[in-house]
N, CA, C and O atoms as a Tripos MOL2 file, in Angstrom:
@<TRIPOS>MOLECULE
protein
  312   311    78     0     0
PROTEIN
NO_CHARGES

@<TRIPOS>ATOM
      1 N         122.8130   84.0800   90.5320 N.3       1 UNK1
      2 CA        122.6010   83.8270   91.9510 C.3       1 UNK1
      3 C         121.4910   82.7940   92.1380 C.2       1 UNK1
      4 O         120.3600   82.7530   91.6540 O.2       1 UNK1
      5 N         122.1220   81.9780   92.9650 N.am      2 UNK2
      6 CA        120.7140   80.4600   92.9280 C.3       2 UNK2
      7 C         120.0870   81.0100   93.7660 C.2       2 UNK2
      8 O         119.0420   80.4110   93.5110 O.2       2 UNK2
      9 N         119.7530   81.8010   94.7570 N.am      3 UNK3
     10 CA        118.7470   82.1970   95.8470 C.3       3 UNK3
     11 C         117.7990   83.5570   95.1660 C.2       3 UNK3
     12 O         116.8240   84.1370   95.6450 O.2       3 UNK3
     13 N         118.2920   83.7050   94.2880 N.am      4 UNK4
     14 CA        117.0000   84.6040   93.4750 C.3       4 UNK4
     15 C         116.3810   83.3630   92.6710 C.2       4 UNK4
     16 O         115.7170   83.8640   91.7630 O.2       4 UNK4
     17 N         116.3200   82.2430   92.6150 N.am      5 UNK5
     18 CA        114.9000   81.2440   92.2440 C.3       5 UNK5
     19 C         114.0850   81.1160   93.2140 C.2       5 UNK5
     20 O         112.9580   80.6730   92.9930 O.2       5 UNK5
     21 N         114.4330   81.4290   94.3280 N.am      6 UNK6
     22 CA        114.0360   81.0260   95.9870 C.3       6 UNK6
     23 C         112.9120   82.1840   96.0040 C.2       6 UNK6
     24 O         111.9610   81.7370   96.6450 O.2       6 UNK6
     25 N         112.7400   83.0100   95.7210 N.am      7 UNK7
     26 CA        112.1820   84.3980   95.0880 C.3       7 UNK7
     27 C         110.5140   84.2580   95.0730 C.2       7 UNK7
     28 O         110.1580   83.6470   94.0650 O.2       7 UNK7
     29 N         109.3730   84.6750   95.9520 N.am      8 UNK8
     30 CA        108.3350   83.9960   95.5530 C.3       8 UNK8
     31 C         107.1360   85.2570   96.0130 C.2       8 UNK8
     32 O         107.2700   86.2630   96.7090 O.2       8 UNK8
     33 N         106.0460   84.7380   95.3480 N.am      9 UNK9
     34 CA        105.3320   85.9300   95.4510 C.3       9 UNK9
     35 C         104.8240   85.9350   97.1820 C.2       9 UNK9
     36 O         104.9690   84.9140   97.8550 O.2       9 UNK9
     37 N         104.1040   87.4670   97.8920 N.am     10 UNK10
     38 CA        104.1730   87.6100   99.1780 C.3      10 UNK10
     39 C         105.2810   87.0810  100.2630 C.2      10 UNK10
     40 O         105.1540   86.7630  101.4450 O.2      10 UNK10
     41 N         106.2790   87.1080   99.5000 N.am     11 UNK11
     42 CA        107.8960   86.7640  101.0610 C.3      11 UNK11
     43 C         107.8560   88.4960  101.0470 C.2      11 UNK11
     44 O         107.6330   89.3600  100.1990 O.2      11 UNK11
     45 N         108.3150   88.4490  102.9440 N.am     12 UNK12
     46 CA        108.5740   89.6280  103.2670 C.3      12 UNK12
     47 C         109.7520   90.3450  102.9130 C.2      12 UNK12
     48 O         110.6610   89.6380  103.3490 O.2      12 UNK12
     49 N         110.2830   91.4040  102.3380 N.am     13 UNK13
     50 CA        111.2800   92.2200  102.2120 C.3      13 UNK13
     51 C         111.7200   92.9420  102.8400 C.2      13 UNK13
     52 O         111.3670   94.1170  102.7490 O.2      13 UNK13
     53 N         113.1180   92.3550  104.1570 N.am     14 UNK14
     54 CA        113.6830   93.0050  104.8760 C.3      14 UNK14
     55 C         115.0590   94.0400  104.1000 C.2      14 UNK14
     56 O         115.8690   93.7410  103.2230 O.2      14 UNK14
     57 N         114.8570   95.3070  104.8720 N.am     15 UNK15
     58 CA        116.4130   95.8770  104.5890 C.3      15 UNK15
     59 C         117.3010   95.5540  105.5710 C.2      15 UNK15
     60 O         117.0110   94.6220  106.3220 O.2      15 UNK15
     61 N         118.2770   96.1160  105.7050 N.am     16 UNK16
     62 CA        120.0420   95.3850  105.8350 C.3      16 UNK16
     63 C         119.3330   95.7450  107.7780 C.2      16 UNK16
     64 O         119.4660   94.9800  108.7340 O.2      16 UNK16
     65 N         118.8350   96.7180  107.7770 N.am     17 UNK17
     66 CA        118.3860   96.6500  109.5310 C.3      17 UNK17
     67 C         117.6370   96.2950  110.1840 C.2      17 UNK17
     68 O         117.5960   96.4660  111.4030 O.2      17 UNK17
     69 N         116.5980   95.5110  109.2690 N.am     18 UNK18
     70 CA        116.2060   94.1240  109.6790 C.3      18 UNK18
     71 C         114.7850   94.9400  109.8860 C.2      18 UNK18
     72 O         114.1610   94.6220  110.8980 O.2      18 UNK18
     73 N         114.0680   96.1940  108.8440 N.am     19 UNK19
     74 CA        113.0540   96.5480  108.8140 C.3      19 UNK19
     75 C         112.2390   96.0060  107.8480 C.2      19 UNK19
     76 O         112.8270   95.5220  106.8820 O.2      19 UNK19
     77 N         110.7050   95.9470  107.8590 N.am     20 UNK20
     78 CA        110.0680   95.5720  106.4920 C.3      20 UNK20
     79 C         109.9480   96.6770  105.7870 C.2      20 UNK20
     80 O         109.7460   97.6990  106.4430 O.2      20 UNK20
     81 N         110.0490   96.8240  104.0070 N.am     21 UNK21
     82 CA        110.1190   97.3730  103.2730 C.3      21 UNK21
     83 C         109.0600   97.2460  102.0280 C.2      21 UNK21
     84 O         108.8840   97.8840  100.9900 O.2      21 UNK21
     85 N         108.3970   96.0300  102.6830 N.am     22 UNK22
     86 CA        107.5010   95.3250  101.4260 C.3      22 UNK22
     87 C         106.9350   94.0410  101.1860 C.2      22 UNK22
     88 O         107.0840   93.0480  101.8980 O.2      22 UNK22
     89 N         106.3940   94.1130  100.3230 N.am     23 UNK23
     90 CA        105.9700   92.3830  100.0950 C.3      23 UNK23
     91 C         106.6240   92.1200   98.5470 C.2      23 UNK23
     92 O         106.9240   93.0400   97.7860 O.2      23 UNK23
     93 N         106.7750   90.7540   98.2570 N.am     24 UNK24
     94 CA        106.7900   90.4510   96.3650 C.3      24 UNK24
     95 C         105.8820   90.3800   96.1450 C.2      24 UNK24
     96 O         105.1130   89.5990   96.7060 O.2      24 UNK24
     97 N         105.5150   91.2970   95.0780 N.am     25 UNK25
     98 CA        104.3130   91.4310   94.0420 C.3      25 UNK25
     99 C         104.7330   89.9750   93.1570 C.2      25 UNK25
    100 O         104.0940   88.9220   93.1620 O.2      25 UNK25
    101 N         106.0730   90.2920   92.3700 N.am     26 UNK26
    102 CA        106.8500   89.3940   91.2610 C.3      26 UNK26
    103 C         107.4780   89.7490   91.0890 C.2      26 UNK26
    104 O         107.7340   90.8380   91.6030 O.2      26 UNK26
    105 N         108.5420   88.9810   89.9500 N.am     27 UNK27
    106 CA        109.5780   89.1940   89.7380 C.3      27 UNK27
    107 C         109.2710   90.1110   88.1900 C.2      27 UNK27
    108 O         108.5270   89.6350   87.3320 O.2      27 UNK27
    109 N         109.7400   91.0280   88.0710 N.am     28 UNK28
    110 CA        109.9370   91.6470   86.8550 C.3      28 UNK28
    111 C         111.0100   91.7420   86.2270 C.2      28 UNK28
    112 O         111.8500   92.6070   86.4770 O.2      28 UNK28
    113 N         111.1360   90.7920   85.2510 N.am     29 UNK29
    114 CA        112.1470   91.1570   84.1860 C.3      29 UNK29
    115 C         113.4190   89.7060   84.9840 C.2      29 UNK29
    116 O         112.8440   88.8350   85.6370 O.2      29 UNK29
    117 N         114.5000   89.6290   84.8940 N.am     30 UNK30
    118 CA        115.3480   89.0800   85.4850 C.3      30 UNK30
    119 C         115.7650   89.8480   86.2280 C.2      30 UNK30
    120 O         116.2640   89.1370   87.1000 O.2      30 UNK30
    121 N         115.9090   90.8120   86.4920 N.am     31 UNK31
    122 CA        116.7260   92.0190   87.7190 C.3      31 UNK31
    123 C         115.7350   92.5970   88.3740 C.2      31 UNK31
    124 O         116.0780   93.7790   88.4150 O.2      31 UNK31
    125 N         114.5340   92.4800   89.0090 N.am     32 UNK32
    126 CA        113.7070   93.5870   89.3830 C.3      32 UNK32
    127 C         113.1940   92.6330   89.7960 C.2      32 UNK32
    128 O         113.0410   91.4820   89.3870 O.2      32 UNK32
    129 N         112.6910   93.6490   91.4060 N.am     33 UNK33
    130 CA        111.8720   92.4110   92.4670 C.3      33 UNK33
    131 C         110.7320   93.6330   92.0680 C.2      33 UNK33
    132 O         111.0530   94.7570   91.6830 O.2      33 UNK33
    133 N         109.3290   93.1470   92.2530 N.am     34 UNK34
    134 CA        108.4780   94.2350   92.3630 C.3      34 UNK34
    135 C         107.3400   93.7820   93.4200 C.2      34 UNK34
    136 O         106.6770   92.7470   93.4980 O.2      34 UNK34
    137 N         107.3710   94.9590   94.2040 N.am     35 UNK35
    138 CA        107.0730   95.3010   95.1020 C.3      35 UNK35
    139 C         105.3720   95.0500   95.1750 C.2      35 UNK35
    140 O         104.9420   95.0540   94.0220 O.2      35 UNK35
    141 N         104.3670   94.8510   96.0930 N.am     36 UNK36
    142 CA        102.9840   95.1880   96.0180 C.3      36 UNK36
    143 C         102.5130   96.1260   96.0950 C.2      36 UNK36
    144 O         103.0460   96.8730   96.9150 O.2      36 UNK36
    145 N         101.4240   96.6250   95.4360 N.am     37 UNK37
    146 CA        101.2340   98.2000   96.1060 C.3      37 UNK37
    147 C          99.9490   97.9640   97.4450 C.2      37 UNK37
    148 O          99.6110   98.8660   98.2120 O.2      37 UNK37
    149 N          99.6810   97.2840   97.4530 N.am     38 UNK38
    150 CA         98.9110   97.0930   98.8140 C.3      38 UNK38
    151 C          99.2690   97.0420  100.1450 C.2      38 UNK38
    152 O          98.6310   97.5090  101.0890 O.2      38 UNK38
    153 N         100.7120   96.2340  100.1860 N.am     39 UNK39
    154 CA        101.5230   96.4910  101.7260 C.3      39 UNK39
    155 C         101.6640   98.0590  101.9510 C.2      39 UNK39
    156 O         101.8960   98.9790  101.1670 O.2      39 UNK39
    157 N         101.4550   98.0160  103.1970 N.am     40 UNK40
    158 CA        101.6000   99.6070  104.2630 C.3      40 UNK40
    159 C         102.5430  100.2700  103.6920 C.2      40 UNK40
    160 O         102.6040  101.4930  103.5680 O.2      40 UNK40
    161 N         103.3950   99.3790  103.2870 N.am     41 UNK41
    162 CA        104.6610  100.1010  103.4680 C.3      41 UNK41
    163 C         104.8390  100.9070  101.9910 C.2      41 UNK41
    164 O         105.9200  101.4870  101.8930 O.2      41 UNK41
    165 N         103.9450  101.0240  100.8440 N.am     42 UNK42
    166 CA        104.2280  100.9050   99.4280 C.3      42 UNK42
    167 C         103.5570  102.2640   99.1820 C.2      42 UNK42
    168 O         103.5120  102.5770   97.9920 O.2      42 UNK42
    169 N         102.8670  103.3960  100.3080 N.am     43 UNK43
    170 CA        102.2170  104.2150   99.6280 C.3      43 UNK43
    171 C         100.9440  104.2640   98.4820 C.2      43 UNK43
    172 O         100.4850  105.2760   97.9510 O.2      43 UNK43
    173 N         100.5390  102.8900   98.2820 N.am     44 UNK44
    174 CA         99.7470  102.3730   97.3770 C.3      44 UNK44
    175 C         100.0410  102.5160   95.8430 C.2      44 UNK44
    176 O          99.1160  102.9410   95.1510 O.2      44 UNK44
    177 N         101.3230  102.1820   95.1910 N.am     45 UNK45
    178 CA        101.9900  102.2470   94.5360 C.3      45 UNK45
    179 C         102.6900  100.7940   94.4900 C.2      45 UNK45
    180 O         102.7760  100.0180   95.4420 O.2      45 UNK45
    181 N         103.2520  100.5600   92.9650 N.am     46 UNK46
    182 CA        104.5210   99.3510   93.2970 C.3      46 UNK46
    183 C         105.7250  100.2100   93.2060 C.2      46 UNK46
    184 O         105.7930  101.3980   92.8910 O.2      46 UNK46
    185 N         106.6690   99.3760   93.5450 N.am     47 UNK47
    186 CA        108.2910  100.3870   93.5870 C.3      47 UNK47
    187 C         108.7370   98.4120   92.8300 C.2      47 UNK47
    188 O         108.1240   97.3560   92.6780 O.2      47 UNK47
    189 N         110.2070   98.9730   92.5720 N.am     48 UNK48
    190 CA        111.0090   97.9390   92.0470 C.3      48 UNK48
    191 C         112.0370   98.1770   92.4410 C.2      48 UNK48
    192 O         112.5490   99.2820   92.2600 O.2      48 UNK48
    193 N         112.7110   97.0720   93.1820 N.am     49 UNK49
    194 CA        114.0830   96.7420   93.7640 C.3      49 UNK49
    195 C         115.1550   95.9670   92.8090 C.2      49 UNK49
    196 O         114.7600   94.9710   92.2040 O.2      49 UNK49
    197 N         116.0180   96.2470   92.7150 N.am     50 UNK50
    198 CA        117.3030   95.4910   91.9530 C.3      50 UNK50
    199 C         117.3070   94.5380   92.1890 C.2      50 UNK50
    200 O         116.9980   94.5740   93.3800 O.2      50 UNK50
    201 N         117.5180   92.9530   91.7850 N.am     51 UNK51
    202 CA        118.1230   92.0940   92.2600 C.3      51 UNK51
    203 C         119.5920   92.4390   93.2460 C.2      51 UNK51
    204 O         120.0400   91.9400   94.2780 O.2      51 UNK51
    205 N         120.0380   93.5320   92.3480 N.am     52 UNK52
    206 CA        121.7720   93.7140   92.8820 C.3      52 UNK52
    207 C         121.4920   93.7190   94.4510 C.2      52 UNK52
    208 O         122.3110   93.0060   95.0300 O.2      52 UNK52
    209 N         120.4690   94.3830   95.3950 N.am     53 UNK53
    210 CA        120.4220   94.4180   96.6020 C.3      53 UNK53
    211 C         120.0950   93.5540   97.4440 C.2      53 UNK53
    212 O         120.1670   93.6910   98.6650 O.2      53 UNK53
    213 N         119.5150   92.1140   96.5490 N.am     54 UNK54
    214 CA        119.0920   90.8930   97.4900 C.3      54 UNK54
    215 C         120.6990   90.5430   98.4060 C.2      54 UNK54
    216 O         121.6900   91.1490   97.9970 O.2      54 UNK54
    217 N         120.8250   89.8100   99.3140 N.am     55 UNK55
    218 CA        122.0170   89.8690  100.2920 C.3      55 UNK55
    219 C         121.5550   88.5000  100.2320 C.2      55 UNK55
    220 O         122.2120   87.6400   99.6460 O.2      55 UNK55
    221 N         120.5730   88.2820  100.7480 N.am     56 UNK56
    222 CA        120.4220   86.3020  100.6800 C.3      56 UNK56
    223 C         118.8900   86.2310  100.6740 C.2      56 UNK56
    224 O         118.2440   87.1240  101.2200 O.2      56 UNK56
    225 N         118.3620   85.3170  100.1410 N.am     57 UNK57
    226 CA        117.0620   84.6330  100.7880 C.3      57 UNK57
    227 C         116.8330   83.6470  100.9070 C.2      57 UNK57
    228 O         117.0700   82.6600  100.2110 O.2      57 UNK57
    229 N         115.9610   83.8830  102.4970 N.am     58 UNK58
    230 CA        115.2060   82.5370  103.1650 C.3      58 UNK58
    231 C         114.1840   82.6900  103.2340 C.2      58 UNK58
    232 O         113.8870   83.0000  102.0810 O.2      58 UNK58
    233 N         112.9620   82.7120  104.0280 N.am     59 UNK59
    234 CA        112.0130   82.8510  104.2270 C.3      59 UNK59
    235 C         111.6350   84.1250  104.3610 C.2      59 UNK59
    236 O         110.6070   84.4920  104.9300 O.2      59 UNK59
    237 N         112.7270   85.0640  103.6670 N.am     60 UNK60
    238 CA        112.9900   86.1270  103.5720 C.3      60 UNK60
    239 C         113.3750   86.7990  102.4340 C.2      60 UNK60
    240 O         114.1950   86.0640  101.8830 O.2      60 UNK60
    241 N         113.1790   88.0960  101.5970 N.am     61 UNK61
    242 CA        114.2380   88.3930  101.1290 C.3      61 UNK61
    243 C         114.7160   89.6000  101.7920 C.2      61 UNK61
    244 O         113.9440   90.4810  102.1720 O.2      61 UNK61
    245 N         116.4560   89.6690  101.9890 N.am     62 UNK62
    246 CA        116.9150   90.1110  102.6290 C.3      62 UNK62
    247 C         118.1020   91.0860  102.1210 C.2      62 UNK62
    248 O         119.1990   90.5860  101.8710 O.2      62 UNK62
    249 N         117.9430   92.1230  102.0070 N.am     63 UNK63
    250 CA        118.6970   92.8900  101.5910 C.3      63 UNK63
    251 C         119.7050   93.5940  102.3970 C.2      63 UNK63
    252 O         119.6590   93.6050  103.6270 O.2      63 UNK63
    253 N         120.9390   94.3920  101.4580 N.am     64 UNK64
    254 CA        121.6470   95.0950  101.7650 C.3      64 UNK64
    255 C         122.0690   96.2190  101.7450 C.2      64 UNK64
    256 O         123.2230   96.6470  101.7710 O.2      64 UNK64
    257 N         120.5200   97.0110  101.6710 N.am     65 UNK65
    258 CA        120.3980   98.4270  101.9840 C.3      65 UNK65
    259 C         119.9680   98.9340  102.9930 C.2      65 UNK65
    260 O         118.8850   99.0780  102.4240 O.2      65 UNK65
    261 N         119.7630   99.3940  104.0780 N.am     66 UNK66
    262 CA        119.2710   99.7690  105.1260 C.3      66 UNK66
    263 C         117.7400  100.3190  104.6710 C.2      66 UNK66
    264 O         117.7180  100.4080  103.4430 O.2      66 UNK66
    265 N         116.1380  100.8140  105.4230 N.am     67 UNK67
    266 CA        115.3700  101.3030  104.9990 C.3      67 UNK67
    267 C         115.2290  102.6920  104.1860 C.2      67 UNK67
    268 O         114.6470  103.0530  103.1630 O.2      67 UNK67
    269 N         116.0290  103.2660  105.1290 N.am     68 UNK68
    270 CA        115.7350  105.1550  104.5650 C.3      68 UNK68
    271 C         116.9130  104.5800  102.9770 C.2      68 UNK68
    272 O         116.5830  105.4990  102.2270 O.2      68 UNK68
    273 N         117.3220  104.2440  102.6390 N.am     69 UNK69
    274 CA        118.3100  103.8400  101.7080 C.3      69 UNK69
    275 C         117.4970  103.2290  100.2410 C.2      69 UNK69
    276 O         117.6790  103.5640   99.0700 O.2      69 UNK69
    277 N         116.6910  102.3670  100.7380 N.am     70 UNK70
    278 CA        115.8420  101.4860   99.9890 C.3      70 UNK70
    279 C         114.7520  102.8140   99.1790 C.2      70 UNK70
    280 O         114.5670  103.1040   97.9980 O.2      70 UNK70
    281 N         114.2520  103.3260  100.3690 N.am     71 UNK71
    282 CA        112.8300  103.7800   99.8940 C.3      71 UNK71
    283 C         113.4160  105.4690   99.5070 C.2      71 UNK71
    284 O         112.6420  106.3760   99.2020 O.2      71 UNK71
    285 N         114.6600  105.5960   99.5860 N.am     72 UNK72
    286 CA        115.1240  106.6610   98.6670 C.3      72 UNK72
    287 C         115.5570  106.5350   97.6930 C.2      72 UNK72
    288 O         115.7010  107.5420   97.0000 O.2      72 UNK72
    289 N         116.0190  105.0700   97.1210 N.am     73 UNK73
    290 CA        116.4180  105.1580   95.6600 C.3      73 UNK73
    291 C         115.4000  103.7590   94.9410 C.2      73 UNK73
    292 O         115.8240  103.3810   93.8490 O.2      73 UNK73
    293 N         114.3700  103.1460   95.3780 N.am     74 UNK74
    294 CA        113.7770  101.9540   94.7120 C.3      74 UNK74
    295 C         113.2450  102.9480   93.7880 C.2      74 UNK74
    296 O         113.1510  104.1450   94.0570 O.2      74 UNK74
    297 N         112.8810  102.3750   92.6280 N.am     75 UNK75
    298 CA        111.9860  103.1630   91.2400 C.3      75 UNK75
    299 C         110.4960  102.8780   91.1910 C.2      75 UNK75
    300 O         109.9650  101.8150   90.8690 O.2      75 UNK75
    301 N         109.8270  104.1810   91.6220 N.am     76 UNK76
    302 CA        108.4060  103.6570   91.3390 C.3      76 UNK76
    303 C         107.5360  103.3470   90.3580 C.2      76 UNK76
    304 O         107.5850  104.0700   89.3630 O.2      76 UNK76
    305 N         106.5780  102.2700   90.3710 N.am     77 UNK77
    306 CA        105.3960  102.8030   89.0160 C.3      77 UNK77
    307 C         104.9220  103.2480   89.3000 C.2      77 UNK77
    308 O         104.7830  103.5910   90.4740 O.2      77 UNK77
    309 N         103.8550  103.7890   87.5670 N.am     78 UNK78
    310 CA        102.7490  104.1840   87.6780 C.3      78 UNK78
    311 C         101.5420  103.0930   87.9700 C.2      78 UNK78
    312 O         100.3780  103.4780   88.0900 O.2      78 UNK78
@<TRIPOS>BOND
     1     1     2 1
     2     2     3 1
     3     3     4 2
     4     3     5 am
     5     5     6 1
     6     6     7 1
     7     7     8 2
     8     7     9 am
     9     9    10 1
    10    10    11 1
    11    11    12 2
    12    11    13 am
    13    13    14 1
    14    14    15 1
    15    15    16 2
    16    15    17 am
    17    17    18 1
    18    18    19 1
    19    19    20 2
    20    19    21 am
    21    21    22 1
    22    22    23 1
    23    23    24 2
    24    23    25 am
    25    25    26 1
    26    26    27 1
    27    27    28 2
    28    27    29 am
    29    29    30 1
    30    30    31 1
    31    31    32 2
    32    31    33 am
    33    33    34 1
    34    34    35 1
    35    35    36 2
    36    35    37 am
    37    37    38 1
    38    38    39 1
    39    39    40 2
    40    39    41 am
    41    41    42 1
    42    42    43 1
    43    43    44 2
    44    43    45 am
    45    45    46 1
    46    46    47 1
    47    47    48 2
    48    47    49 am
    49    49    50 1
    50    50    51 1
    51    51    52 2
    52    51    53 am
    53    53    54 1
    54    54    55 1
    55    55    56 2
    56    55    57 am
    57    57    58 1
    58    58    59 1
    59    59    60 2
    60    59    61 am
    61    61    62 1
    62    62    63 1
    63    63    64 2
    64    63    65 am
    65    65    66 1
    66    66    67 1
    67    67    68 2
    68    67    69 am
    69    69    70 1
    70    70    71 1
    71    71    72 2
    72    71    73 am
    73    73    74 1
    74    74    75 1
    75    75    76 2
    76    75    77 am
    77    77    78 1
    78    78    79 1
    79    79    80 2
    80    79    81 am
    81    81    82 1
    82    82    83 1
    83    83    84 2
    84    83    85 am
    85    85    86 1
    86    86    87 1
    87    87    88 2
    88    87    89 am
    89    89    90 1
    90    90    91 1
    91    91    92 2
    92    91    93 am
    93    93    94 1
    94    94    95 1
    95    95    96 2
    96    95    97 am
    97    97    98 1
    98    98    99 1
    99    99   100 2
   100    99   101 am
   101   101   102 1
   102   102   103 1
   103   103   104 2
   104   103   105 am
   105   105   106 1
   106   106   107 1
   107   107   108 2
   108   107   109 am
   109   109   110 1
   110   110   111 1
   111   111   112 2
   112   111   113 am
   113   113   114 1
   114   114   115 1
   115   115   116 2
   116   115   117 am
   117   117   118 1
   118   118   119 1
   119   119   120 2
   120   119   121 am
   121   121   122 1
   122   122   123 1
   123   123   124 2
   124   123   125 am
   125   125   126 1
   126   126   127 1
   127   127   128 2
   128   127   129 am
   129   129   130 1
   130   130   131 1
   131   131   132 2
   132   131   133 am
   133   133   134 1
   134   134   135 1
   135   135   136 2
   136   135   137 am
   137   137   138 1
   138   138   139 1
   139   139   140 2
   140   139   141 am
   141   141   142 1
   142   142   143 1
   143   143   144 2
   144   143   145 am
   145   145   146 1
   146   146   147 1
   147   147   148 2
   148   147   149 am
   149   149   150 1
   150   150   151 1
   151   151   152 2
   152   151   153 am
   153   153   154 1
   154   154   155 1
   155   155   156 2
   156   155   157 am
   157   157   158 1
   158   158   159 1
   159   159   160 2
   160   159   161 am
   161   161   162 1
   162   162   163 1
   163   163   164 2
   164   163   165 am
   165   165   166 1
   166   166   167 1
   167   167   168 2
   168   167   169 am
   169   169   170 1
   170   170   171 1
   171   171   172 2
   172   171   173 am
   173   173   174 1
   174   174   175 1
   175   175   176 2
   176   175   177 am
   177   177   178 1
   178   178   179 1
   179   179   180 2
   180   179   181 am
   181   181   182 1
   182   182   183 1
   183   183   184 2
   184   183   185 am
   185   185   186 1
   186   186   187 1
   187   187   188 2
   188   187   189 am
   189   189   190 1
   190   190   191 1
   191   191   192 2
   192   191   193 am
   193   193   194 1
   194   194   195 1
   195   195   196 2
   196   195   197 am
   197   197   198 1
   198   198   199 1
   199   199   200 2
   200   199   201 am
   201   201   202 1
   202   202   203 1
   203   203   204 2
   204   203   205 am
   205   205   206 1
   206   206   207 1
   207   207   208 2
   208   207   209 am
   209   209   210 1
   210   210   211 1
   211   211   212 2
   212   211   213 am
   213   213   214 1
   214   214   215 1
   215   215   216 2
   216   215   217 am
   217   217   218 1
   218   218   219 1
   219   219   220 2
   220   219   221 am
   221   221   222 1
   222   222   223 1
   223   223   224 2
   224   223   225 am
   225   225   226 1
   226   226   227 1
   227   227   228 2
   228   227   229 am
   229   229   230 1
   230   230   231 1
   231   231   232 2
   232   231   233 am
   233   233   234 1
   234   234   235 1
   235   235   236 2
   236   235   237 am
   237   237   238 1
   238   238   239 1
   239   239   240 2
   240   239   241 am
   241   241   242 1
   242   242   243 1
   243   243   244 2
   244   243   245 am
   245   245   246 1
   246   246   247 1
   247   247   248 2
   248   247   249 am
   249   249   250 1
   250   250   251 1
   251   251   252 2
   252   251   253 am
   253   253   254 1
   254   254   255 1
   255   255   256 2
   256   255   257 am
   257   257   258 1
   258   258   259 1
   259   259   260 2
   260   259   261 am
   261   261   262 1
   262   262   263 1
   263   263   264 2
   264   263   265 am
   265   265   266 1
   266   266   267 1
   267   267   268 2
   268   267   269 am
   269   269   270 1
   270   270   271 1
   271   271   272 2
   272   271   273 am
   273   273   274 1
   274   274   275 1
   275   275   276 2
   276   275   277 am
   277   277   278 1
   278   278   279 1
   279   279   280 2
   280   279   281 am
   281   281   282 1
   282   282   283 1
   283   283   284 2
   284   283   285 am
   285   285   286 1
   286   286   287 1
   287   287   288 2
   288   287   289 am
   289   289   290 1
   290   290   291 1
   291   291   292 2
   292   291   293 am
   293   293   294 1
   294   294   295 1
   295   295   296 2
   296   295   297 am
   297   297   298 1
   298   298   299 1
   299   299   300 2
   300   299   301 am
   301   301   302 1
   302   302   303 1
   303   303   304 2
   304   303   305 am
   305   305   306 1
   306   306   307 1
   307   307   308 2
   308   307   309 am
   309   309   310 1
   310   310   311 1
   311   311   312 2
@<TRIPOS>SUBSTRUCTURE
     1 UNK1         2 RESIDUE 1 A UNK
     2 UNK2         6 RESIDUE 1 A UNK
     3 UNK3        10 RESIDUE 1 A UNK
     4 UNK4        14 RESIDUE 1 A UNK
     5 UNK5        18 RESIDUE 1 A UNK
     6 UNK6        22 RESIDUE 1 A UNK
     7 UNK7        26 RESIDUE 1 A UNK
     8 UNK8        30 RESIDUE 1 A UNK
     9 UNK9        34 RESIDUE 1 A UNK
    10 UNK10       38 RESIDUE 1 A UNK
    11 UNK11       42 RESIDUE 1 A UNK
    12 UNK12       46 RESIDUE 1 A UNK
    13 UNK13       50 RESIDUE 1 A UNK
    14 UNK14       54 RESIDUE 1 A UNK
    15 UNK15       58 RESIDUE 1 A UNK
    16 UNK16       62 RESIDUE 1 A UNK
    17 UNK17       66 RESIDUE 1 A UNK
    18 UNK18       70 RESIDUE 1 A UNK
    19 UNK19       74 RESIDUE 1 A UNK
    20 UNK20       78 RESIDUE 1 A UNK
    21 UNK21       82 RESIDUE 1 A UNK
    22 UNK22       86 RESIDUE 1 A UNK
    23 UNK23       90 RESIDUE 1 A UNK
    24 UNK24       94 RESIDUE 1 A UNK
    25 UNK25       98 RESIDUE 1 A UNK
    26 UNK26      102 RESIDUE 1 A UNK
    27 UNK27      106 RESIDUE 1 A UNK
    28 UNK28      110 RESIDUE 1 A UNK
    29 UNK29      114 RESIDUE 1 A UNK
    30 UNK30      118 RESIDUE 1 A UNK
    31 UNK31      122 RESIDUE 1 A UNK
    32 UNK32      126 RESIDUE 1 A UNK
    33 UNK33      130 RESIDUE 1 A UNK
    34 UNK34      134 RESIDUE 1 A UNK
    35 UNK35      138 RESIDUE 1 A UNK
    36 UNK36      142 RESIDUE 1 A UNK
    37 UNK37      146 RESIDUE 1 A UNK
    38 UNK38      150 RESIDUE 1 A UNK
    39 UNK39      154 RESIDUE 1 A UNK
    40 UNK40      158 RESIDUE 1 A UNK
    41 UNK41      162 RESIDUE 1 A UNK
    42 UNK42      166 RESIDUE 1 A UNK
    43 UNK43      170 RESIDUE 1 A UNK
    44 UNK44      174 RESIDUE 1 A UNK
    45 UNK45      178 RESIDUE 1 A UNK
    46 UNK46      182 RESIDUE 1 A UNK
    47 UNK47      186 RESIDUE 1 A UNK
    48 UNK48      190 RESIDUE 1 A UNK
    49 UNK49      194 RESIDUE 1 A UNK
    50 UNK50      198 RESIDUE 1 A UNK
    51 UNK51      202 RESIDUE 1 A UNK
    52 UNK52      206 RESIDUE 1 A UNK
    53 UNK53      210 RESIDUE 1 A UNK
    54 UNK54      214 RESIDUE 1 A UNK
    55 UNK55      218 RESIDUE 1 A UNK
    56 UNK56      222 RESIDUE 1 A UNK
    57 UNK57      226 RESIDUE 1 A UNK
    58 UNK58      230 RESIDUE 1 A UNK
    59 UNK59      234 RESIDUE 1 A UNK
    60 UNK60      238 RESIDUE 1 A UNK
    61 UNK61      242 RESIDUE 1 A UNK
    62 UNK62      246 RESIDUE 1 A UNK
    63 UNK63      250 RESIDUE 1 A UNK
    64 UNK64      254 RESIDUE 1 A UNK
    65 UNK65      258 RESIDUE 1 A UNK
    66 UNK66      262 RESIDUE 1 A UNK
    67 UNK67      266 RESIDUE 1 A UNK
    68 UNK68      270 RESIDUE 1 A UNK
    69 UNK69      274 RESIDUE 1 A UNK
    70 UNK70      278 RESIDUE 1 A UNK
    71 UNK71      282 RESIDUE 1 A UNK
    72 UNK72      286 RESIDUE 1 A UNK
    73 UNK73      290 RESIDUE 1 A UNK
    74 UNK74      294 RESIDUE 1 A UNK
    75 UNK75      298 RESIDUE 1 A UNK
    76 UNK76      302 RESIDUE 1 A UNK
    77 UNK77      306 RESIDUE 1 A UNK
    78 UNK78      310 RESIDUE 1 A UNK
């Protein structure tokens, strides 16, 4: 996918209902967005998102999970 190069650290992470879910920490690994643990939204923790759920990005990354969806199955660290 050419819009996961587009991929950059602090773009906001919307889910599919157009909520924030996060910030980019980085990219981990080739498949894994990782999350900051400093945004509100992170519990003060990082979590890691699939690539599989990016939907597109612009000045965004924009996914295709809804929130309660996201933050019930993303994988956290320690």
């Amino acid at each position: 996918m050419d819009s996961m190069s587009k991929i950059r650290e602090h773009m906001e992470v919307l889910a599919s209902d157009g909520q924030h879910v996060g910030t980019v920490d980085h990219m981990e690994g080739a498949d894994k967005i990782k999350l900051t643990k400093s945004d509100p939204s992170s519990s003060g923790q990082h979590h890691l998102i699939p690539i599989g759920w990016v939907h597109h990005v612009d000045t965004h990354v924009h996914l295709t999970k809804n929130r309660q969806e996201v933050t019930q199955s993303w994988e956290h660290v320690a």
